[in-house]
NUDREN-434781 format. One record per residue (C-alpha): residue number from 1; x, y, z. Coordinates in nm, 4 decimals, padded with zeros to 6 digits. Layout:
# residues N
     n          X          Y          Z
   NUM          X          Y          Z
...
END
This chain:
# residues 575
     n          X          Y          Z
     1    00.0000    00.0000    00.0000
     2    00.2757    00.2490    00.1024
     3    00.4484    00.1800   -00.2290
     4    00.1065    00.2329   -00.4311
     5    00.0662    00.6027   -00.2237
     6    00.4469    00.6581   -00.3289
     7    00.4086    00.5910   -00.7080
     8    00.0876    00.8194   -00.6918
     9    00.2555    01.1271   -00.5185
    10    00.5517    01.0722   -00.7503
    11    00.3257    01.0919   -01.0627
    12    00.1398    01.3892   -00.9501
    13    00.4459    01.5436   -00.9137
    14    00.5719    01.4641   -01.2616
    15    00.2419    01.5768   -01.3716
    16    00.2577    01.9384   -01.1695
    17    00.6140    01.9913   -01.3838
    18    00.4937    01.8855   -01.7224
    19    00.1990    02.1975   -01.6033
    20    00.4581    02.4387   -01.5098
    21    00.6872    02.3889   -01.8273
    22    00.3998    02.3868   -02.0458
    23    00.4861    02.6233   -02.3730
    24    00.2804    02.9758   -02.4030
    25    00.2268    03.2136   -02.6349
    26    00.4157    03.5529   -02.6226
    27    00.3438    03.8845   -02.8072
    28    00.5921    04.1503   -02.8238
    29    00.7010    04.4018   -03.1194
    30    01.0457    04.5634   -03.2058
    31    01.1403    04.8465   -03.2681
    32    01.4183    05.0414   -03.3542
    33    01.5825    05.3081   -03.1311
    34    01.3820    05.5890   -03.3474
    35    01.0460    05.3939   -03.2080
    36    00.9792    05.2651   -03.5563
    37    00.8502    04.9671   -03.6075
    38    01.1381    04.6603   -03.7531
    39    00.9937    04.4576   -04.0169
    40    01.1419    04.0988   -04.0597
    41    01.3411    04.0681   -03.7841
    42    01.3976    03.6897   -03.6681
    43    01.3325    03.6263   -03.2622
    44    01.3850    03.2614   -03.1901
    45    01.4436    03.1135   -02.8621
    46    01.7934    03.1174   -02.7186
    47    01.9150    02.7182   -02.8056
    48    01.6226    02.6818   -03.0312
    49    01.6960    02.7888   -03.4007
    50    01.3696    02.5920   -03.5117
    51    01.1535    02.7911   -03.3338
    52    01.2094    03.1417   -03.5008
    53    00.9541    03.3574   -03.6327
    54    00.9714    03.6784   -03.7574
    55    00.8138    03.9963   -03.7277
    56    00.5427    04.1946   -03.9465
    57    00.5154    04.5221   -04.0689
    58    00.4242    04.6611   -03.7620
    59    00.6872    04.5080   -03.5821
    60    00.5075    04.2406   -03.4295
    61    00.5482    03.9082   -03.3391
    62    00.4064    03.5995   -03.1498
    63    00.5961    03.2965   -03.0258
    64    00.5623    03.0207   -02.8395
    65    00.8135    03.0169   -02.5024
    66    00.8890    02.8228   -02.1370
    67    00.9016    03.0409   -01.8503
    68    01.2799    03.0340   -01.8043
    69    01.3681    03.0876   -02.2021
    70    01.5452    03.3970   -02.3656
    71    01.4456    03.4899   -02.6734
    72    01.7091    03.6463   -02.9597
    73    01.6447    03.9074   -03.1771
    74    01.8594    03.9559   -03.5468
    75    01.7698    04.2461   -03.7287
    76    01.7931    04.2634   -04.1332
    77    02.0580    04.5032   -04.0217
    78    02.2243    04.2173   -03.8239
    79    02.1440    04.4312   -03.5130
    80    02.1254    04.1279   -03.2004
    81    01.9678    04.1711   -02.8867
    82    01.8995    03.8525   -02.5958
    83    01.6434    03.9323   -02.3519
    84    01.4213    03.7411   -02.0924
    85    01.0896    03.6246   -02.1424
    86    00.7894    03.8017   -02.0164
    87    00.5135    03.5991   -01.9733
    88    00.1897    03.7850   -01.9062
    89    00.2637    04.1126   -02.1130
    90    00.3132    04.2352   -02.4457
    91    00.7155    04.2739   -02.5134
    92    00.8803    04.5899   -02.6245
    93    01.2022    04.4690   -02.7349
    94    01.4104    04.8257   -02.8688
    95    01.7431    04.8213   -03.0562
    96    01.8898    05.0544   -02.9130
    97    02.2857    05.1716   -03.0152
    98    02.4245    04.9011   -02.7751
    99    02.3125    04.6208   -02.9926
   100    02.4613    04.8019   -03.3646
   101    02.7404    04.5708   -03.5068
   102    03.0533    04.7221   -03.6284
   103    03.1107    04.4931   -03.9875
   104    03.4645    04.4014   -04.0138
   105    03.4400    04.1413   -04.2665
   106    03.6232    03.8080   -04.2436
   107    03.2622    03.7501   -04.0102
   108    03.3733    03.9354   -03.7638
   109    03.0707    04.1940   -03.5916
   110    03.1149    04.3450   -03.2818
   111    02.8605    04.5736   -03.1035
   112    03.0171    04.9080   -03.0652
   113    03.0295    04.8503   -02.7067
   114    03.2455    04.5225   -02.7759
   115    03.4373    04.7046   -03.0431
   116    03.8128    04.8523   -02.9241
   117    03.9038    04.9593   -03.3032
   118    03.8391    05.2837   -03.4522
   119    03.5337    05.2821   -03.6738
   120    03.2010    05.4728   -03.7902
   121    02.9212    05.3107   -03.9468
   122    02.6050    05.4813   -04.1133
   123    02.3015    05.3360   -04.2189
   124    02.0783    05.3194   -04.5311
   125    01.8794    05.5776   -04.3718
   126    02.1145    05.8432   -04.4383
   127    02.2508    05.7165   -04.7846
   128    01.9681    05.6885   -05.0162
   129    01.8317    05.9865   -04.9141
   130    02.0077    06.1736   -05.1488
   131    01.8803    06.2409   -05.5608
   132    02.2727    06.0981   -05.5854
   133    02.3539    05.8504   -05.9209
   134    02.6333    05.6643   -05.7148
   135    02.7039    05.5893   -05.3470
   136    03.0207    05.8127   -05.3509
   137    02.8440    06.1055   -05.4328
   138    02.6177    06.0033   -05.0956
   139    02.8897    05.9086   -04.9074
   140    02.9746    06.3011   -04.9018
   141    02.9619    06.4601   -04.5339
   142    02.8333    06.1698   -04.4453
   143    03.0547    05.9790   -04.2085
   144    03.2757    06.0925   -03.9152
   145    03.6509    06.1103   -03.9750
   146    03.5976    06.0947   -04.3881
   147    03.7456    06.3278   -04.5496
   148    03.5443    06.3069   -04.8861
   149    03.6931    06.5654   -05.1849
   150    03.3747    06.5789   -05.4620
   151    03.5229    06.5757   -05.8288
   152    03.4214    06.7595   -06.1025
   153    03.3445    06.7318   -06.4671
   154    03.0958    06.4998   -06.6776
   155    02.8428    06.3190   -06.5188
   156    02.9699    05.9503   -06.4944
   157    03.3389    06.1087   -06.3791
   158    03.1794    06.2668   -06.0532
   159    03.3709    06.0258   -05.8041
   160    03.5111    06.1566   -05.5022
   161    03.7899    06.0824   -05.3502
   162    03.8806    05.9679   -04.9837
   163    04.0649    05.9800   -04.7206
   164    04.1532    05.8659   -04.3545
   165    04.4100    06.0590   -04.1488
   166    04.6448    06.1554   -04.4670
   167    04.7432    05.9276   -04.7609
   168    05.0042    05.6878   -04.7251
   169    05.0958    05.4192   -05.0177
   170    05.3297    05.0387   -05.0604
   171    05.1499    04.9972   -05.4434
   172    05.1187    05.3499   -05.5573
   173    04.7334    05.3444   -05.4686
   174    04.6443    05.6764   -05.2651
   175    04.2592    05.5751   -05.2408
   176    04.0929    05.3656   -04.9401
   177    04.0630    04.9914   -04.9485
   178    03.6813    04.9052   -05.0913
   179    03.5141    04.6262   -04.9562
   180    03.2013    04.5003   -05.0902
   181    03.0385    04.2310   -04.8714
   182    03.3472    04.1246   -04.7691
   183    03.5350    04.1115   -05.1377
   184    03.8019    04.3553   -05.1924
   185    03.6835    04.5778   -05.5088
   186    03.9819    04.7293   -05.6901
   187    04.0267    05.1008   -05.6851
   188    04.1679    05.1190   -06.0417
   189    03.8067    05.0993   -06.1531
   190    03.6550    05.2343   -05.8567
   191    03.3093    05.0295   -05.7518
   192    03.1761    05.3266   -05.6135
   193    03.0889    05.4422   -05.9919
   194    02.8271    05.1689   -05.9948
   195    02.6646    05.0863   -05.6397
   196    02.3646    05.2672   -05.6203
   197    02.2487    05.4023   -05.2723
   198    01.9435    05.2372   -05.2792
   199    02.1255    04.8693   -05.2539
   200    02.3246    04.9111   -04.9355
   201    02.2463    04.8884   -04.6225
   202    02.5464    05.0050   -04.4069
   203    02.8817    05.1291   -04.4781
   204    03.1589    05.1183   -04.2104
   205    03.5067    05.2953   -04.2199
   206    03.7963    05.1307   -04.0476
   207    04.0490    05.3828   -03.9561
   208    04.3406    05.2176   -03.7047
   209    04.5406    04.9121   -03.7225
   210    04.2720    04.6657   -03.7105
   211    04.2376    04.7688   -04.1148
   212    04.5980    04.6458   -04.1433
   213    04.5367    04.3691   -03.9509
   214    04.2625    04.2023   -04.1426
   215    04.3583    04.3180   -04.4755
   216    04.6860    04.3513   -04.4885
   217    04.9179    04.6452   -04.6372
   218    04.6435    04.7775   -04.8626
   219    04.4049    04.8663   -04.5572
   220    04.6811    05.1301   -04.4767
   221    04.4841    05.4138   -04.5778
   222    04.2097    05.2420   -04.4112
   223    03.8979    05.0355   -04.5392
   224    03.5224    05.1752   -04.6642
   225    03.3363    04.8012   -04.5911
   226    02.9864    04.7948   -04.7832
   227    02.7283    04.5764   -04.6686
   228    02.4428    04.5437   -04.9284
   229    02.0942    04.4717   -04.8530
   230    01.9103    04.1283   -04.8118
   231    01.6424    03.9698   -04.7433
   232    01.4071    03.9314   -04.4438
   233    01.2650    03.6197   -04.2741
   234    00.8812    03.5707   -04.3462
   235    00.8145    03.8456   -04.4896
   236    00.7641    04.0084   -04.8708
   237    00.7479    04.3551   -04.9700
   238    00.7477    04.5819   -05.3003
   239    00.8851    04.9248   -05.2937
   240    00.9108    05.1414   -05.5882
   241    01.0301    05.5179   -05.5729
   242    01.0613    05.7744   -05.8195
   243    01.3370    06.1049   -05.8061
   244    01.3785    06.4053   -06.0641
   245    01.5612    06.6113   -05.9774
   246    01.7459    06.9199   -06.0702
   247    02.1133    07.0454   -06.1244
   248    02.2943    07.3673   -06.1575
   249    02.5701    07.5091   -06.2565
   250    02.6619    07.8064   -05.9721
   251    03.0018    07.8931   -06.0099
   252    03.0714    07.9623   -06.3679
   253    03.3983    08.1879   -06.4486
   254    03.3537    08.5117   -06.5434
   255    03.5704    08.6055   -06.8096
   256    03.6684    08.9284   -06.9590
   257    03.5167    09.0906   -07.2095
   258    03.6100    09.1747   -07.5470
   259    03.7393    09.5616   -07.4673
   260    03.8916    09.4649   -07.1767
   261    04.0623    09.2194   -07.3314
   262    04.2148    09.3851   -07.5916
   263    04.3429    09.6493   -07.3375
   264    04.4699    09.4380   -07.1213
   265    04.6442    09.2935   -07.4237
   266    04.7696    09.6238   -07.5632
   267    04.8769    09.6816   -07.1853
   268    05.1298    09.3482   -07.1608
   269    05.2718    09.4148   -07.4931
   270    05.3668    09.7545   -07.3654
   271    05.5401    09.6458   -07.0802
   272    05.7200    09.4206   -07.3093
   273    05.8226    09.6914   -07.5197
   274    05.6217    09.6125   -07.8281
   275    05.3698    09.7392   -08.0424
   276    04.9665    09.7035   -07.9141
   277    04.7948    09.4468   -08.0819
   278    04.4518    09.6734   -08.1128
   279    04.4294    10.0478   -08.2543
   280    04.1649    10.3323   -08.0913
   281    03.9412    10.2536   -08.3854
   282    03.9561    09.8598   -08.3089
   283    03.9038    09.9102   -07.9752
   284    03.6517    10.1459   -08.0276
   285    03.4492    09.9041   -08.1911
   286    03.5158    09.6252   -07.9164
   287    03.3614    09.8642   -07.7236
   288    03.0606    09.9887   -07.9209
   289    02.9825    09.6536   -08.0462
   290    02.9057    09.7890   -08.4008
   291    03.0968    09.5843   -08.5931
   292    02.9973    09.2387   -08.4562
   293    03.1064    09.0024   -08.7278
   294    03.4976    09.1984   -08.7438
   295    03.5255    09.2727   -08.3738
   296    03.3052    09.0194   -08.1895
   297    03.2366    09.0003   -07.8097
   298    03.1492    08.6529   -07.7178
   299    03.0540    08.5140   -07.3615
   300    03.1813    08.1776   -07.4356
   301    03.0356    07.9775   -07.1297
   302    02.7190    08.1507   -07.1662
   303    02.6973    08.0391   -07.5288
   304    02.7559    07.6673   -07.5019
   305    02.6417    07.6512   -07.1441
   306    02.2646    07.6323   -06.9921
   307    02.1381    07.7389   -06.6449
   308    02.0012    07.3790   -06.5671
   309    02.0086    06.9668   -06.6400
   310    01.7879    06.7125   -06.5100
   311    01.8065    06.3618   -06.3624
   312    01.5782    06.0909   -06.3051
   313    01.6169    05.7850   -06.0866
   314    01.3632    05.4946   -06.0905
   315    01.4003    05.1940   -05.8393
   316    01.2076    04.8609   -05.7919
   317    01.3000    04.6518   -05.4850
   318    01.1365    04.3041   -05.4296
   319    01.2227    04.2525   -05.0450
   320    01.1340    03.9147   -04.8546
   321    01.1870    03.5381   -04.7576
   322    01.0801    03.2361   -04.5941
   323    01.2406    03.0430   -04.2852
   324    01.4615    02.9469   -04.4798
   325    01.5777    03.1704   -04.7466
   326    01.5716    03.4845   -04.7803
   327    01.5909    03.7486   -05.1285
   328    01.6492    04.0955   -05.2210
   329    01.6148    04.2008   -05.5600
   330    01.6419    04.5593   -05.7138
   331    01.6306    04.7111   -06.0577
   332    01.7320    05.0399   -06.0383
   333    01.6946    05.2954   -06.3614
   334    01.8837    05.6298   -06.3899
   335    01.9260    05.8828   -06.6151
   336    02.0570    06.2525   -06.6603
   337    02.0438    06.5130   -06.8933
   338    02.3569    06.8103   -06.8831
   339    02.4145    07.1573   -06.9560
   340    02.5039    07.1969   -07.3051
   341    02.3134    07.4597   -07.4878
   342    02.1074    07.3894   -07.8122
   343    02.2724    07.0531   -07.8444
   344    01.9881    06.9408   -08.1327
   345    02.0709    07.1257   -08.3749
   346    02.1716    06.8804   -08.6393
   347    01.8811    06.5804   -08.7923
   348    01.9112    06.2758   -08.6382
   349    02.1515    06.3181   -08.3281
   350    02.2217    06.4972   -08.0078
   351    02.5569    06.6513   -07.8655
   352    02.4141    06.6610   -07.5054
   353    02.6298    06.5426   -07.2115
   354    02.3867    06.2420   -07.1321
   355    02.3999    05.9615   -06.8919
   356    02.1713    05.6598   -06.8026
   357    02.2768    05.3410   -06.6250
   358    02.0822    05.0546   -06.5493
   359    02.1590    04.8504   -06.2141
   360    01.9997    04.5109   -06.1523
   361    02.1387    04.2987   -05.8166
   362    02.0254    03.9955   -05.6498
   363    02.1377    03.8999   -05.3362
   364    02.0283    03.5485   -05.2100
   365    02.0533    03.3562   -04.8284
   366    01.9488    02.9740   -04.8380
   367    01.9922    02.7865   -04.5125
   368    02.0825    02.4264   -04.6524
   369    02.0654    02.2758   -04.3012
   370    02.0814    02.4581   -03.9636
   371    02.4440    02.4537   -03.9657
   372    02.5017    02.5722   -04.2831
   373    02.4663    02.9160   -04.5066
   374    02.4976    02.9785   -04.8320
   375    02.4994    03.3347   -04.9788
   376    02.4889    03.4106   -05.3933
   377    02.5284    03.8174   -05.4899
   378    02.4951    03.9079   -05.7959
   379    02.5162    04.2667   -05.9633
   380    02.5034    04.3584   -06.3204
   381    02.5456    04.7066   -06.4955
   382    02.5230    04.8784   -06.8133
   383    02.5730    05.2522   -06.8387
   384    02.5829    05.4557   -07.1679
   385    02.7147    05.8198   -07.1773
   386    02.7379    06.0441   -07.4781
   387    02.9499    06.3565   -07.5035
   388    02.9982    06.6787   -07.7911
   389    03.3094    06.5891   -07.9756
   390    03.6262    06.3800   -07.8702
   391    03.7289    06.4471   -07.5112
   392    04.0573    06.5592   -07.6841
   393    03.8782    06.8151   -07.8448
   394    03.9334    06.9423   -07.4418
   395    03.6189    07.1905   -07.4329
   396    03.6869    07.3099   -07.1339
   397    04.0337    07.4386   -07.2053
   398    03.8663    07.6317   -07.5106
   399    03.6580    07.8006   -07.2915
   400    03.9007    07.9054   -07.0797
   401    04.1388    08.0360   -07.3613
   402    03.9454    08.1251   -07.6477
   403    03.8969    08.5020   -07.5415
   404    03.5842    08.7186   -07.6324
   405    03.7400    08.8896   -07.9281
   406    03.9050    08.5827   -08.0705
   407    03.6123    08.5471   -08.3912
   408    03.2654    08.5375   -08.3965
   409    03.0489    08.2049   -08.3087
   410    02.9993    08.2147   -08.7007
   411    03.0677    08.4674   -08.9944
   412    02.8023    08.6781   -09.2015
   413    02.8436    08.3773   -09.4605
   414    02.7629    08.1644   -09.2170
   415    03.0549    07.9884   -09.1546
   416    03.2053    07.8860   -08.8407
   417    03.4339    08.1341   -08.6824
   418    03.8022    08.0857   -08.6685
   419    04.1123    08.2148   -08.7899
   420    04.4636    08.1323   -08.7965
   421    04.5399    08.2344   -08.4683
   422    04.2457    08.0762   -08.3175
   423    04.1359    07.7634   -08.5327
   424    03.8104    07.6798   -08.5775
   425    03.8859    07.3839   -08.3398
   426    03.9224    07.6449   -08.0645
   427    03.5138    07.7905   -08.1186
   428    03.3533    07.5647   -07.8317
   429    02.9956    07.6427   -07.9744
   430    03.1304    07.4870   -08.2896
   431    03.2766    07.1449   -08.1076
   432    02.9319    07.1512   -07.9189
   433    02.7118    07.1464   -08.2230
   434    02.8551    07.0985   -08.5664
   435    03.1262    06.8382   -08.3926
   436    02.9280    06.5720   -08.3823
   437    02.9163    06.3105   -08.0695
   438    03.1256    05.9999   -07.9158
   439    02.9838    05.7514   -07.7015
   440    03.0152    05.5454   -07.4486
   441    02.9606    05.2100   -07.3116
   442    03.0343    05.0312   -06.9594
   443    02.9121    04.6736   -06.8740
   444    03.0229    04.5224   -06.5771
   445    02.9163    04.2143   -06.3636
   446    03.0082    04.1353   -06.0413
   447    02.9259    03.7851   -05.8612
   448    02.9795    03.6499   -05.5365
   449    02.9442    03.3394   -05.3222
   450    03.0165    03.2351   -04.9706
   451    02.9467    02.8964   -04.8129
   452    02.9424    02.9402   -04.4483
   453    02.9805    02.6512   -04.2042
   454    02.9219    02.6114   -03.7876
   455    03.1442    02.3766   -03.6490
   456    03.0255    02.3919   -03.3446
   457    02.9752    02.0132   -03.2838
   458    03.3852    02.0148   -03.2978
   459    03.3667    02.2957   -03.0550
   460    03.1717    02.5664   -02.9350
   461    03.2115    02.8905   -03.1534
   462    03.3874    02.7208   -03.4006
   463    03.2986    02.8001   -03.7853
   464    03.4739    02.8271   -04.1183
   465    03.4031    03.0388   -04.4129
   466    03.5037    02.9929   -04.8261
   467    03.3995    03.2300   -05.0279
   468    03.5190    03.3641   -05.3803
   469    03.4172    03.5867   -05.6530
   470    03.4793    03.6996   -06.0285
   471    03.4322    04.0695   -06.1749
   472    03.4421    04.1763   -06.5102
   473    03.4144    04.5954   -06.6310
   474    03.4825    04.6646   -06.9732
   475    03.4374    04.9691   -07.1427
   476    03.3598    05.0951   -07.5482
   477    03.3850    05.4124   -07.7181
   478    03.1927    05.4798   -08.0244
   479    03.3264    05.8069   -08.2847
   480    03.0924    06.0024   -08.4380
   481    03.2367    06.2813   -08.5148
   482    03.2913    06.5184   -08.7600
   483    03.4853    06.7826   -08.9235
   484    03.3292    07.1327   -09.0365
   485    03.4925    07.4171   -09.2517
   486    03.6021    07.7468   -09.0709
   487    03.6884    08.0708   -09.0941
   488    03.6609    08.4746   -09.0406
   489    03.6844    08.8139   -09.2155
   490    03.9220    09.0596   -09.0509
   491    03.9603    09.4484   -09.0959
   492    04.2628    09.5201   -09.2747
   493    04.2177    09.9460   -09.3315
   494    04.0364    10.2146   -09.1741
   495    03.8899    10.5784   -09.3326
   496    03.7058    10.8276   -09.1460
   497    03.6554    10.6067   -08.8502
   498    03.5182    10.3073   -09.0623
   499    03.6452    09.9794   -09.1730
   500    03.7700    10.0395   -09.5435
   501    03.8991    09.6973   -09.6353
   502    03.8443    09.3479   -09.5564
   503    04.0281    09.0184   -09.5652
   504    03.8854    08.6692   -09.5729
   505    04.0209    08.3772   -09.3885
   506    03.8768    07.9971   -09.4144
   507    04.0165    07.6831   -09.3330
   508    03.8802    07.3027   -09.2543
   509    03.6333    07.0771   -09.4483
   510    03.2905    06.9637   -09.3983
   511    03.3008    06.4992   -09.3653
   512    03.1035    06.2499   -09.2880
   513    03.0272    06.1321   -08.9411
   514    03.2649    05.8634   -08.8584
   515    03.1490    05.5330   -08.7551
   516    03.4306    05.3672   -08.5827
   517    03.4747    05.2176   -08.2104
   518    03.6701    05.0104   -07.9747
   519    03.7297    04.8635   -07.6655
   520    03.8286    05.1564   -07.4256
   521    03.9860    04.9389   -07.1401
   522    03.8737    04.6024   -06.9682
   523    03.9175    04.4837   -06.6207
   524    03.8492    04.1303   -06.4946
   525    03.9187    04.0278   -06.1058
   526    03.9019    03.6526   -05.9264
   527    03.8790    03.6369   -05.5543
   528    03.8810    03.3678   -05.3552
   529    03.9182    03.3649   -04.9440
   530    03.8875    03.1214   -04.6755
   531    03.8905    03.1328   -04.3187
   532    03.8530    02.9523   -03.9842
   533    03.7045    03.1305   -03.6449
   534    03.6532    03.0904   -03.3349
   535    03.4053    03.3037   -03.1185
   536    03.3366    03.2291   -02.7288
   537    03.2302    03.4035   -02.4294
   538    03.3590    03.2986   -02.1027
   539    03.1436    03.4789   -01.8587
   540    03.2922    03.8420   -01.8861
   541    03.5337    03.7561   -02.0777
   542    03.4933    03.7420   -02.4797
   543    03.7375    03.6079   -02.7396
   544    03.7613    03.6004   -03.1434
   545    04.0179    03.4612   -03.2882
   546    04.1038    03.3459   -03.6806
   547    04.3333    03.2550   -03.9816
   548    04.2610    03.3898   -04.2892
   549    04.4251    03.3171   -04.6845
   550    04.3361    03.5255   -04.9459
   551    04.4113    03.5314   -05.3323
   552    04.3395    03.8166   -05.5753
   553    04.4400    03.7995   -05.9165
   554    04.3906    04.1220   -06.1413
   555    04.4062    04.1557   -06.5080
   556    04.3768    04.5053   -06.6628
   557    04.3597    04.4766   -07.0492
   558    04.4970    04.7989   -07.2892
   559    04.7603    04.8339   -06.9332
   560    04.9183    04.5125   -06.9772
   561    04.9282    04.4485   -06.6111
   562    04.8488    04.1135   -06.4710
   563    04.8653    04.0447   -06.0501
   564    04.8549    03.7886   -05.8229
   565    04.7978    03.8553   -05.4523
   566    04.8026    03.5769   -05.2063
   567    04.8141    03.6696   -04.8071
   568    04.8222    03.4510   -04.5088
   569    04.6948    03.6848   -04.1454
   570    04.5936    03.5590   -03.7876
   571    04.3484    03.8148   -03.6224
   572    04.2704    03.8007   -03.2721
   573    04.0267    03.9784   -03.0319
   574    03.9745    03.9665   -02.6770
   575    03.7301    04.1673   -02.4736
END
């Protein structure tokens, strides 16, 4: 009998656990430290991968817990947070600063808190927020200790360049190391003329020795690390926006006119104890502007030159995923329009600085088993940009040294206005509409992969990484120019205060538009890394540790260059 009682009590006991551990449903949302709402966001019990779930639009999410459990929160923006269950309640889980990763690559992210190297990170939220064609033009005041230095000139040329503390050099490469998630992208052919703002989600700037550390000699002017967007668990969104926008040109030289010209010329040619160059009567006539086909005053830049272009930027974004995989797609449109005045003046063709580039990525995360990741990028580009003339035809030194009085823009006859001083090659209204055009084209593609395995089984915190990639940019210019005839009539005697007698100059021939192109310059890159970490806490004490072989090989074709790079590096953190 007392063994019957015993058997009883224990089984009601048994049964009283099984009550208490019995799984309930919790309801909490996430948000960001703004109070917004975080969309996709995995939370998953602490030990549990299998149970994760992931949070709606509003930020939302319900999952089923034990009283004891901690639940983990991952962020699309790889932001992590651990906190206790609370059963009873509705959870506000925030991500605050504390639980921001600082991206070094080689799968190493540290909370800033963590962190002991010298870095600064912004966020999607302040880069594509910008009417900007590339992500260096929104890179641009943007992070601390950058020293960004905007470029002029056409449209596709506007890269900047960077800085951290100074420039120093071993391979005669002044720029910053660019990392693309976590491939080294060449600065030859800088990747930041082709990454669009709207596909990346975080850039980070390593500025000290840990740069040198995990990349070697070339991360001596420190390393710009580009994370691109991806996908979110359980989830799917579409997101299109549109952006036209306008540019000016503010800061136009003002040159001298024609009468001042001519006196300041008469004036050197004095002090060199010469004849002037211009009589009363000639520079009478600058003055007056009476005689405008003989003694012309031209505003150059005002002539080829408008007050305004235009841009527009179109961008489709397919954002989303299951448990497990997850996708982000974009197709991103651009185009631009510049500032050269009446640029359709000939049948059939346009000498306007133009621009358009089409961007499509693809970034892909497939869990093959709980252990392992796999992640495929993929971006493609083509860009086409047209421009008046050759740019050896250098229009922008003719503005700046064809002077008001050289000729008119064209004669009484009609011709084009030149003489042998000043060729016709040196009137920049004629090279930006009777020159003709050349364009060209850019298509590059640039593909990643990177298999990503835990080993924890061997040992808690192990993993190892392989990952490699191929890039290929090449570039083609198409001629279609042409040739035009030329020339002026000058004043060669005066009576009573009136040109008497004339001289005619003319030069050049009218041809064809040429047909011709080529292959401007090519560049084609193979990566391929592999690593092995380890990553443990021990109570207060946290430690990351691991080896790391890399090999780059470069080939630049029309610069008859080819490089291999191979580097061996051991990179160890403790906190």
């Amino acid at each position: 009998m007392k063994k019957q009682i015993l058997a009883l009590t224990t089984l009601a006991c048994m049964s009283v656990h099984a009550m208490a551990q019995e799984a309930v449903d919790v309801t909490g949302f996430v948000l960001d430290k703004a109070g917004n709402p975080v969309s996709g966001a995995a939370v998953s019990v602490v030990g549990m991968p299998e149970s994760m779930v992931a949070t709606d639009a509003t930020g939302k999410f319900t999952i089923s817990v034990l009283k004891d459990d901690k639940l983990q929160i991952l962020t699309p923006t790889d932001a992590v947070k651990t906190v206790n269950v609370e059963l009873g309640k509705k959870m506000t889980i925030v991500m605050d600063l504390s639980t921001e990763k600082v991206n070094y690559g080689f799968n190493l992210n540290q909370t800033f808190a963590e962190s002991t190297g010298s870095a600064a990170t912004v966020y999607s939220n302040k880069i594509d927020n910008r009417s900007s064609y590339t992500l260096g033009n929104s890179m641009y005041g943007n992070v601390a200790g950058l020293t960004t230095m905007q470029s002029t000139g056409v449209m596709w040329e506007q890269i900047p360049s960077m800085f951290i503390r100074g420039q120093k050099t071993l391979n005669g490469n002044n720029g910053i190391l660019i990392v693309v998630d976590g491939l080294e992208r060449d600065n030859a052919y800088n990747v930041l003329r082709y990454l669009t703002p709207e596909e990346v989600e975080s850039v980070t700037v390593l500025k000290d020795a840990a740069a040198v550390a995990l990349y070697g000699y070339k991360g001596i002017n420190g390393v710009l690390n580009i994370v691109t967007k991806r996908g979110k668990y359980k989830s799917r969104e579409i997101n299109f926006s549109y952006d036209h926008g306008f540019t000016y040109q503010n800061r136009l030289p003002q040159m001298a006119d024609a009468y001042t010209y001519a006196n300041a010329m008469n004036e050197a040619l004095a002090n060199d104890g010469k004849s002037a160059r211009y009589t009363q009567n000639e520079l009478n006539a600058f003055k007056t502007g009476k005689y405008p086909y003989y003694y012309p005053n031209i505003d150059w830049w005002d002539e080829v030159y408008r007050e305004r272009g235009k841009s527009d930027i179109a961008t489709l974004t397919f954002r989303g995923g299951s448990s497990k995989m997850r996708y982000f797609t974009m197709l991103n449109l651009q185009n631009g329009r510049g500032f050269i005045n009446n640029a359709n003046q000939n049948d059939g063709f346009s000498t306007q600085e133009k621009y358009s580039k089409a961007n499509l990525r693809s970034n892909l995360d497939i869990d093959l088993t709980s252990t392992t990741k796999l992640q495929v990028n993929i971006m493609g580009t083509l860009n086409e940009f047209s421009r008046p003339g050759l740019g050896s035809d250098d229009l922008i030194g003719k503005l700046y040294t064809t002077p008001a009085a050289a000729f008119p823009i064209r004669t009484e006859s009609g011709l084009w206005g030149g003489n042998a001083t000043w060729t016709g090659w040196a009137n920049p209204v004629a090279l930006t509409q009777a020159r003709g055009y050349s364009k060209g084209h850019t298509l590059g593609l640039w593909a990643d992969m990177t298999l990503r395995q835990d080993l924890s089984s061997i040992t808690k915190g192990l993993g190892a990484s392989f990952r490699m990639g191929y890039d290929k940019v090449a570039s083609y210019w198409e001629d279609h120019t042409m040739e035009y005839k030329y020339g002026s009539t000058s004043v060669t005697g005066w009576e009573n205060g009136e040109p008497s007698s004339f001289s005619d100059y003319e030069a050049g021939k009218d041809t064809e538009m040429a047909g011709g192109s080529k292959l401007d310059w090519q560049y084609r890159s193979f990566n391929f890394m592999a690593n092995v970490d380890w990553n443990r806490q021990f109570g207060d004490h946290k430690i990351y540790t691991t080896l790391m072989y890399t090999y780059k090989y470069d080939n630049n074709v029309n610069i008859n260059s080819t490089l291999y790079h191979c580097n061996w590096s051991w990179y160890t953190h403790y906190g």
